[in-house]
Every structure is written in structure tokens, then in C-alpha cells.
C-alpha positions as CSV (number, residue, x, y, z in Angstrom):
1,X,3.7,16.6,33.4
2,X,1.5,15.4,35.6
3,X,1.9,13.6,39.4
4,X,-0.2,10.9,40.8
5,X,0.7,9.7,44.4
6,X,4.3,10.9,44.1
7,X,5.1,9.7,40.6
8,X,5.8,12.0,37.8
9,X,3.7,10.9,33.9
10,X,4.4,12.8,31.4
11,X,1.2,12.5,29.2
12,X,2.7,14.5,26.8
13,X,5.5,11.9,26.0
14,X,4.9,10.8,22.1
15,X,5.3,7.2,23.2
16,X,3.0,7.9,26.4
17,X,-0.3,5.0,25.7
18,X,-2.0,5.2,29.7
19,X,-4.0,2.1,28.8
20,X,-0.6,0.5,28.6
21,X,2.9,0.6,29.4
22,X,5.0,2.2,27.3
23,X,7.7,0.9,24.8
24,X,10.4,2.8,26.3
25,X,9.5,0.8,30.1
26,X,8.5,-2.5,28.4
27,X,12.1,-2.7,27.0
28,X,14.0,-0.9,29.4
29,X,12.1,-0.2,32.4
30,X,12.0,3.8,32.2
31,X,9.9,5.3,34.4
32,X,8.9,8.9,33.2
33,X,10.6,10.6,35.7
34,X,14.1,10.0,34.5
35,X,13.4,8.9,31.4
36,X,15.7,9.4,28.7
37,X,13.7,8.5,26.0
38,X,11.1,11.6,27.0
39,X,9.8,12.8,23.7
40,X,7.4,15.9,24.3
41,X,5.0,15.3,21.3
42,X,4.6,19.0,20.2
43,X,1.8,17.9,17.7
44,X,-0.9,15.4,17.4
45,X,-1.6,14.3,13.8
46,X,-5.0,12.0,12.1
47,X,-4.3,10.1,9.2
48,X,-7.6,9.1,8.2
49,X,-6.8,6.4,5.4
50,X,-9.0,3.1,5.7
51,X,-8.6,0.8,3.0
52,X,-8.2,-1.1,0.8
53,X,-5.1,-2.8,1.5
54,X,-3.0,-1.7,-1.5
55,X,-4.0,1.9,-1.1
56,X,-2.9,2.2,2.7
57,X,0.4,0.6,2.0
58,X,0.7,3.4,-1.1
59,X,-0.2,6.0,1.6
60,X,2.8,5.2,3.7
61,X,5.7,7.8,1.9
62,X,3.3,10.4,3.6
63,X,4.9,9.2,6.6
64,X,7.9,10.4,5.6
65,X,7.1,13.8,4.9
66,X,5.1,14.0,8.3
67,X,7.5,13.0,9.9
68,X,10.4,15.5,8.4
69,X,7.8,18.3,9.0
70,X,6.6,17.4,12.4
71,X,9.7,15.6,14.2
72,X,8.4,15.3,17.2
73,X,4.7,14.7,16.1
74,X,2.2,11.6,17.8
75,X,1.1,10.6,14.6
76,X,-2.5,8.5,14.9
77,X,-3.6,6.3,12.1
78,X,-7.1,4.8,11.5
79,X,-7.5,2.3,9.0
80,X,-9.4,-1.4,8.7
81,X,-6.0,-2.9,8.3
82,X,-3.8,-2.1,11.3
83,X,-1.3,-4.9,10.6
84,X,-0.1,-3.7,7.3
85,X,1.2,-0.4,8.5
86,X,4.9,-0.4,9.5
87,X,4.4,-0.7,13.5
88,X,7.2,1.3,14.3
89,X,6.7,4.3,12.5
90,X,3.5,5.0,13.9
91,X,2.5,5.7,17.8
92,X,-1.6,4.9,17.6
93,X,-2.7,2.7,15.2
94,X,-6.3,1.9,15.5
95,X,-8.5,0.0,13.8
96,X,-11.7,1.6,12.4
97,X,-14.8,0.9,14.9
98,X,-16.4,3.1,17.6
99,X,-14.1,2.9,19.8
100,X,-11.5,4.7,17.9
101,X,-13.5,7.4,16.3
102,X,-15.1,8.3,20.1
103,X,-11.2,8.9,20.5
104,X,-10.7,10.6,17.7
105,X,-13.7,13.3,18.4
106,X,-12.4,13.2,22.1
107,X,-8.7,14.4,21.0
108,X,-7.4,18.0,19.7
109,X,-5.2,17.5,17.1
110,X,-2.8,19.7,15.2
111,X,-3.6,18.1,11.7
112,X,-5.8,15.6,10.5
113,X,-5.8,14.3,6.9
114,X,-8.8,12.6,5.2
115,X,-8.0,10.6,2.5
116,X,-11.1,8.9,1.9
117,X,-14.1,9.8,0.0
118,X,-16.2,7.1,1.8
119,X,-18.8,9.2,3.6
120,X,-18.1,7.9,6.8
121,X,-14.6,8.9,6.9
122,X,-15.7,12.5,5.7
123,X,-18.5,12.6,8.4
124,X,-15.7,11.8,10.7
125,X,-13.2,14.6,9.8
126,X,-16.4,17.2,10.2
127,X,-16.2,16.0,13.4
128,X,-12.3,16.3,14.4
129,X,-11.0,19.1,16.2
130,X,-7.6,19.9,14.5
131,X,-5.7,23.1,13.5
132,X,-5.8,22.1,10.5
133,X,-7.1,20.0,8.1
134,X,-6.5,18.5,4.5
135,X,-8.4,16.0,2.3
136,X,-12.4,15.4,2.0
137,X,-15.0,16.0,4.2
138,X,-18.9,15.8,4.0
139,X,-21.0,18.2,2.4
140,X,-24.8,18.3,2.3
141,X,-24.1,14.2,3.1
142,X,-21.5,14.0,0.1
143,X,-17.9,13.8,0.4
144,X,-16.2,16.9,-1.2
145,X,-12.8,18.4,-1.1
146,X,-11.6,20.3,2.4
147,X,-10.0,22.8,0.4
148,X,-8.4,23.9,-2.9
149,X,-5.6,21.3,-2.5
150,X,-7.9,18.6,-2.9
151,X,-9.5,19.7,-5.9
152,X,-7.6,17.6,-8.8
153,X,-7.9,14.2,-6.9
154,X,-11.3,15.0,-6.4
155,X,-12.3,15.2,-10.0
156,X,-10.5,12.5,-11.6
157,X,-12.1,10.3,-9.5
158,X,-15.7,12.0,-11.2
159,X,-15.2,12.2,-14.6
160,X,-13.4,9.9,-16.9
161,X,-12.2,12.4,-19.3
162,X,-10.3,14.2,-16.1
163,X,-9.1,11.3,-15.0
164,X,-7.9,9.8,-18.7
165,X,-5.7,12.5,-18.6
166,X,-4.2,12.9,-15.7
167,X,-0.4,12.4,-15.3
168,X,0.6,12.6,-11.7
169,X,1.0,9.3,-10.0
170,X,-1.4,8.6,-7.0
171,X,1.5,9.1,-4.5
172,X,2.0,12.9,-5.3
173,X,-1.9,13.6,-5.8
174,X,-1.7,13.0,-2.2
175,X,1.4,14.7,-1.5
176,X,-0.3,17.9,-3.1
177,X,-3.8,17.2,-1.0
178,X,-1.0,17.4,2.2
179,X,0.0,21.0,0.7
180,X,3.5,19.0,-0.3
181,X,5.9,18.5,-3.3
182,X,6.2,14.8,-3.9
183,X,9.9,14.3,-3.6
184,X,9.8,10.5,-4.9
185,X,9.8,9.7,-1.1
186,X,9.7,6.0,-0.7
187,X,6.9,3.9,1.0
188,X,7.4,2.8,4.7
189,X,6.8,-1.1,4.9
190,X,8.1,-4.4,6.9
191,X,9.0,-7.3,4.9
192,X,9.3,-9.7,7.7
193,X,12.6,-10.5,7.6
194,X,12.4,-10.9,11.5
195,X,10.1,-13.3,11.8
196,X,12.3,-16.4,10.7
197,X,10.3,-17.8,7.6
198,X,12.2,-20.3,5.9
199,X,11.7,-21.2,2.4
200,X,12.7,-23.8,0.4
201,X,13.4,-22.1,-3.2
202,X,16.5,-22.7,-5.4
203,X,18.8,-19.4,-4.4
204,X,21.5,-20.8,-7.3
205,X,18.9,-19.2,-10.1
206,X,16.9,-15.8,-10.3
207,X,13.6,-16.3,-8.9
208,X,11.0,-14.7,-11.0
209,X,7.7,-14.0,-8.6
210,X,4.6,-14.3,-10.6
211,X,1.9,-13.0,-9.4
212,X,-1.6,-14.7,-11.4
213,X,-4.4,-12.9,-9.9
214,X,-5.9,-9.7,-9.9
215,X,-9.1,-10.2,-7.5
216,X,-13.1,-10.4,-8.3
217,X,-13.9,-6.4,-8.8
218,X,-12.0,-5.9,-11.8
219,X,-11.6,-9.4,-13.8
220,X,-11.2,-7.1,-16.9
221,X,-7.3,-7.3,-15.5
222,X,-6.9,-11.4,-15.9
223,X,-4.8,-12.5,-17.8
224,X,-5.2,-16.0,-19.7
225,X,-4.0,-18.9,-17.8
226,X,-2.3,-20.2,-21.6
227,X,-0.2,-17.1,-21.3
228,X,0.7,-17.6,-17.8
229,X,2.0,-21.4,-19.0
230,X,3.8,-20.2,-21.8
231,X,5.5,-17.1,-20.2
232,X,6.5,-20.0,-17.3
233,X,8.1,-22.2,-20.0
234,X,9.8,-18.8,-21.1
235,X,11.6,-18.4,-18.0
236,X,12.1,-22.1,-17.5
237,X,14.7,-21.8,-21.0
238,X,15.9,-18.6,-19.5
239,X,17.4,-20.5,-16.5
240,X,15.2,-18.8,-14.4
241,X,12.8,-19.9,-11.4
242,X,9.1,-18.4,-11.6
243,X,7.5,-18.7,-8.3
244,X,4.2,-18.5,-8.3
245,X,2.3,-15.9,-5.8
246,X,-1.6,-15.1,-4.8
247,X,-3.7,-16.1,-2.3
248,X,-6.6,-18.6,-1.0
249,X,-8.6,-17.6,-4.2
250,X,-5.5,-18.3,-6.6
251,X,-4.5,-21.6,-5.0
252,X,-6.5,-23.9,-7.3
253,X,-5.0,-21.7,-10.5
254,X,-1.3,-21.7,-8.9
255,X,-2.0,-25.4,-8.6
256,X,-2.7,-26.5,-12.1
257,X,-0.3,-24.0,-13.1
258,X,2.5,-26.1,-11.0
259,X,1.6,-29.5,-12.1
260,X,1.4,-28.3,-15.7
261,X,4.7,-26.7,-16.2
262,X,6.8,-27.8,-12.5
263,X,6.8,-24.1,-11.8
264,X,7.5,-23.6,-8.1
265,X,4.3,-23.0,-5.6
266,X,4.8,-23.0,-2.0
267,X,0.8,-22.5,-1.2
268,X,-0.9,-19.4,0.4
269,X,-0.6,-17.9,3.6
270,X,-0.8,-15.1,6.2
271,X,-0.2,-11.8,4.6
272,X,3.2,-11.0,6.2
273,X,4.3,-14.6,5.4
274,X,3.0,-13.7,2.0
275,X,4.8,-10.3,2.2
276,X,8.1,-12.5,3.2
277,X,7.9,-14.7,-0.2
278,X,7.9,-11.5,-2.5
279,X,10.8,-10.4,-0.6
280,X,12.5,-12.9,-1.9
281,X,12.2,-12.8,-5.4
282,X,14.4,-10.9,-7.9
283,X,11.7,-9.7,-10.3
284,X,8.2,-9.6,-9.9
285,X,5.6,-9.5,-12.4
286,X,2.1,-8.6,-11.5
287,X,-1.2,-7.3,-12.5
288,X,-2.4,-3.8,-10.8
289,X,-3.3,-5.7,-7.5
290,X,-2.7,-5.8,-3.8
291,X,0.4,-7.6,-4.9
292,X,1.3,-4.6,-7.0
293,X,1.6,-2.3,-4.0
294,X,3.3,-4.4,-1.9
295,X,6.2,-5.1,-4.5
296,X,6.7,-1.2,-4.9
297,X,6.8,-1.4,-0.8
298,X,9.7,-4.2,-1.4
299,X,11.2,-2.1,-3.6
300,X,11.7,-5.1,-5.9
301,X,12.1,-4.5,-9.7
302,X,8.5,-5.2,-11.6
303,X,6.6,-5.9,-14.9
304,X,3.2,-4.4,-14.0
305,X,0.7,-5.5,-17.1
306,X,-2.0,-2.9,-17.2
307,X,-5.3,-2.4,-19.4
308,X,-8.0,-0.7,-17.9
309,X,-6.0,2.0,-15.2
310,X,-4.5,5.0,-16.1
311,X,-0.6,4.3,-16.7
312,X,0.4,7.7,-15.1
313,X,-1.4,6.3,-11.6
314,X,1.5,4.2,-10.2
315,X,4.7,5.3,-9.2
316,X,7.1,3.2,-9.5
317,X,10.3,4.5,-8.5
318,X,12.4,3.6,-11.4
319,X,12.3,0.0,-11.0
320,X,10.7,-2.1,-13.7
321,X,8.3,-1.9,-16.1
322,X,4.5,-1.1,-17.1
323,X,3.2,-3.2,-20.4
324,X,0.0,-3.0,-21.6
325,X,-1.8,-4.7,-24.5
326,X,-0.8,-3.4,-28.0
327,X,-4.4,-2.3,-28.5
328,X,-5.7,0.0,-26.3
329,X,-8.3,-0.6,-23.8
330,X,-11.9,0.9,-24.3
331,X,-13.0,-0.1,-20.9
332,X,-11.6,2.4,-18.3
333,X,-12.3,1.7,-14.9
334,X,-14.7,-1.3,-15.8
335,X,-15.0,-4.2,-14.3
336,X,-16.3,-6.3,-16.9
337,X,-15.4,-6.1,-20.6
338,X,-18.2,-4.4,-22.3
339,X,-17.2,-6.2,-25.9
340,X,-17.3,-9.8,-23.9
341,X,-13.1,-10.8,-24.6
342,X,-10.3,-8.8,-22.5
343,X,-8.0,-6.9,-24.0
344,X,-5.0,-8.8,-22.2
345,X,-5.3,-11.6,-24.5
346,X,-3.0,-9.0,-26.5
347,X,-0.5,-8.6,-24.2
348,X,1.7,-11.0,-25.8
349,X,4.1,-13.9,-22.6
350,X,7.1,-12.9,-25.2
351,X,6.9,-8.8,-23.9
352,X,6.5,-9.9,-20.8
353,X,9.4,-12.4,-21.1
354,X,12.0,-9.2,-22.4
355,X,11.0,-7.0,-19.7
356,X,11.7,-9.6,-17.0
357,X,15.3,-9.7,-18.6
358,X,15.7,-6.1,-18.6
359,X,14.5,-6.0,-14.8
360,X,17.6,-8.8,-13.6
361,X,19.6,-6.6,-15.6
362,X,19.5,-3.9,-12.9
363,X,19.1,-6.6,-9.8
């Protein structure tokens, strides 16, 4: 505690900002010397985890785990996407610019994890003070493990071979870089339910999200827009209602897709209106994309179509399915199929069709 002309701070509060007022104040008007929402942080923890999207949201059961080992912990969280992490979970989150790491290498911390190999992250953590520290740092200007616990998720992400057969999900590799037993702990996410979107969608039949693109990087994942139509008219005889789902770069796609079959399409939008329309849909069914991530954030049951990723990599939780094509891919971690014709044109709209089924079975 410190005092400043009479008044007591308590800098060691875990909701304690000093470039702002605090939560506790803002909503109730605490000041710190009576405040009984006092917290003493006994810890300060780094999460170092900066993108993409999809892999920050996948990050999130760490939370959990953090938070069950260090209850009273201010927990500190850099990342390019600051809006995607669950704002009430976290005390500091920062986006990713100078300004934060000066903090960071200003601020003794009692843990710090690192789990990016970009080099810029590693170059940070050499940097951190902390008690402790898990994930990748830099070595002779290349990222490389902190320590033994980080030697497995190191490697498959070297060789192919390693990686081909690997069989823990991404979710405990992580866990076990944190020195931790992956517990099936769940992500921590907001769906947005607050924020009073209304949608106009036809609540009397199951709504069936569909999901239709998987991004430039990896176009080896698309699946062809004839299947899309016919596993549309699929659901359509079920009785079902697919909605269709994706962004700016899928609106054009979703479009035709609409007028060609009177599948529902509400547009695009921001990503936690976006995040809102997946919430609520019964079943979703996705390639591995951003979208992916954020339905195993919803919790929602899932037919994730797959080809080029290692099965074993996504945890699902239980809910939903992974299909592939009958044939097995030959182009692991491409972006680009080297024979010139993806793969998915042998995932047949008919297994996709029964797996839906068997996901409403367990809505």
C-alpha cells in the first residue's frame, strides 16, 4: 500500500490499472481504502500468445488452469487481437506494439508463457523478468524451446513425419508446455448475448450454420460450391434451416449460394456480431477455419471436414464430428494441391448430411 496526499492505493490490488480507474470504483465507487473488493495480486503472469485469431481463442482453457493454480494472480495478456479474449477473465490485455512490450520488460513477473515461435515474441520472453518461464524463446536468432516441456510441440511443427503422428490435440500440447495435465478444460469465450443482436431466422426448425470458407493460405481446404448446393438441398428435405456463415471474402459465394437454393444469408459483419449468429445455430458445419475455433468456443455440436491437418490436432470436446475425404490426403500442411484437384471433391454432401443428423440428435 502506498499513500499519496492522505489517500491510501493499494498498487498491489489485481484490479489496480493507475492510468485509469478501476472496475471496482467505476461501478461502485470504492475507494482503496475501504474497499471490499481489495484483491492482493500475489502473482503477476505473461501470456504471450499473438495470433492468429483462431489459435488465441484455442489458447483460452489455459485460463482456467491459471487461474485454479494462481487464484489470486494479475494475469497480462499480449496478443494482436485484444477484442477476442473474454474481457472479464483477464486484468491487462494489451495489444502487441511498443508500448506494451516496454511494459512488459519494465514489470517482474512471476510466470510468463511464450507461445509463439514468431521470433519476435521469443526475442521478447529473453527479455522478461519472471520466476519462471515456459514456452519458446530465441536462440542464436531462432525460436527454440524454454525447456524440456516444450520439446514435442516444438518438433511437430519441424518435421512432418513427427507431426503425422502425433496424437495429442493442440489444447493439451500446450497444457504440457505449461507443466500441466490437460483436464478437457473448456475454452473461455463471450458469445455476445448482451449486446442485443436481433436476428430474423426461423426458431420453429433446426438451424444448421454452414460455414463455406476456409480463407486464402490454405485453399487446399475448399470445398466445391456444387457440394455446398446439394448438401443445402439435403437439409432443406430434412426440414432443416442452413444458414449460411463467413465473412466479407465469402459474401459474393454466400450470395449465389442464397439465390440458388433460398438458403438463409443474413450478410457479414463485425466479428462479435458474427460470433452472436453462430450462437444461434444448432449444428455447425465447418472447414478447419477461424469459424472452427469459435464454434468449439460456443460449444456448439460440429461436422468439421478435414483433408490436409492432422485429425488428432482439434479437440473437440465430445460434440460433433470430424469427416474427411474417403481418400487420404497426400498434401499435409500444403496450401496448394500439388496433383492440381483437391481431395475434398471426395468428401461426399451425403456424409456430411448423416453427421448433421447425428449432431441434432444430442442438441
Amino acid at each position: 500500500m502506498k499513500e499519496l496526499n492522505g489517500l491510501q492505493i493499494h498498487i498491489d490490488c489485481r484490479f489496480f490499472r493507475g492510468d485509469l480507474p478501476c472496475k471496482p470504483h467505476k461501478e461502485f465507487g470504492y475507494h482503496c481504502g475501504d474497499c471490499p473488493a481489495y484483491e492482493k495480486a500475489d502473482q503477476r503472469i505473461l501470456i504471450i500468445k499473438l495470433g492468429a485469431i483462431g489459435d488465441v481463442i484455442r489458447t483460452t482453457p489455459l485460463l482456467r488452469k491459471i487461474r485454479q493454480e494462481y487464484p489470486n494472480a494479475k494475469i497480462t495478456w499480449l496478443t494482436h487481437t485484444p477484442s477476442i479474449l473474454p474481457q472479464q477473465e483477464i486484468e491487462q490485455i494489451m495489444k502487441y506494439d511498443f508500448a506494451s512490450v516496454l511494459y512488459a520488460q519494465n514489470t517482474e513477473f512471476e510466470v510468463v508463457y511464450n507461445l509463439d515461435k514468431d521470433k519476435d515474441a521469443c526475442a521478447l520472453f529473453n527479455t522478461v523478468k519472471a520466476k519462471k518461464k515456459f514456452g519458446y524463446m530465441l536462440l542464436d536468432g531462432v525460436p527454440f524451446p524454454a525447456n524440456e516441456l516444450a520439446y514435442h510441440k516444438f518438433s511437430t511443427g519441424l518435421f512432418d513425419d513427427i507431426s503425422k503422428a502425433n496424437t495429442k490435440s493442440y489444447v493439451r500440447e500446450i497444457f504440457e508446455m505449461a507443466g500441466w495435465e490437460f483436464n478437457q478444460e473448456e475454452y473461455l469465450f463471450d458469445n455476445h448475448e448482451d449486446k442485443g443482436f436481433v436476428w430474423e431466422l426461423d426458431r420453429s426448425k433446426k438451424l444448421i450454420g454452414l460455414n463455406t470458407g476456409c480463407g486464402d493460405r490454405w485453399t487446399t481446404r475448399l470445398w466445391p460450391d456444387s457440394y455446398w448446393v446439394d448438401l443445402i438441398r439435403m437439409l432443406q428435405q430434412r426440414g432443416y434451416e442452413p444458414v449460411l456463415l463467413g465473412g466479407e471474402q465469402e459474401d459474393e459465394k454466400n450470395t449465389r449460394l442464397s439465390r440458388e437454393t433460398g438458403a438463409t444469408y443474413l450478410g457479414h459483419f463485425s466479428l462479435p456480431k458474427f460470433i452472436n449468429l453462430m450462437y444461434q445455430m444448432d449444428v455447425i458445419v465447418t472447414q478447419v477455419t477461424m469459424g472452427m475455433h469459435i464454434a468449439v468456443a460456443l460449444q456448439k455440436q460440429m461436422v468439421l471436414m478435414n483433408n490436409i491437418f492432422n485429425p488428432h490436432e482439434f479437440e473437440l470436446y465430445g460434440r460433433g464430428a470430424l469427416v474427411s475425404p474417403e481418400k487420404p490426403c497426400e498434401c499435409y500442411f500444403l496450401g496448394k494441391c500439388k496433383y492440381g484437384a483437391s481431395c475434398m471433391k471426395d468428401l461426399a454432401p451425403g456424409t456430411v448430411a448423416v453427421e448433421v443428423d447425428k449432431c441434432l440428435q444430442k442438441v
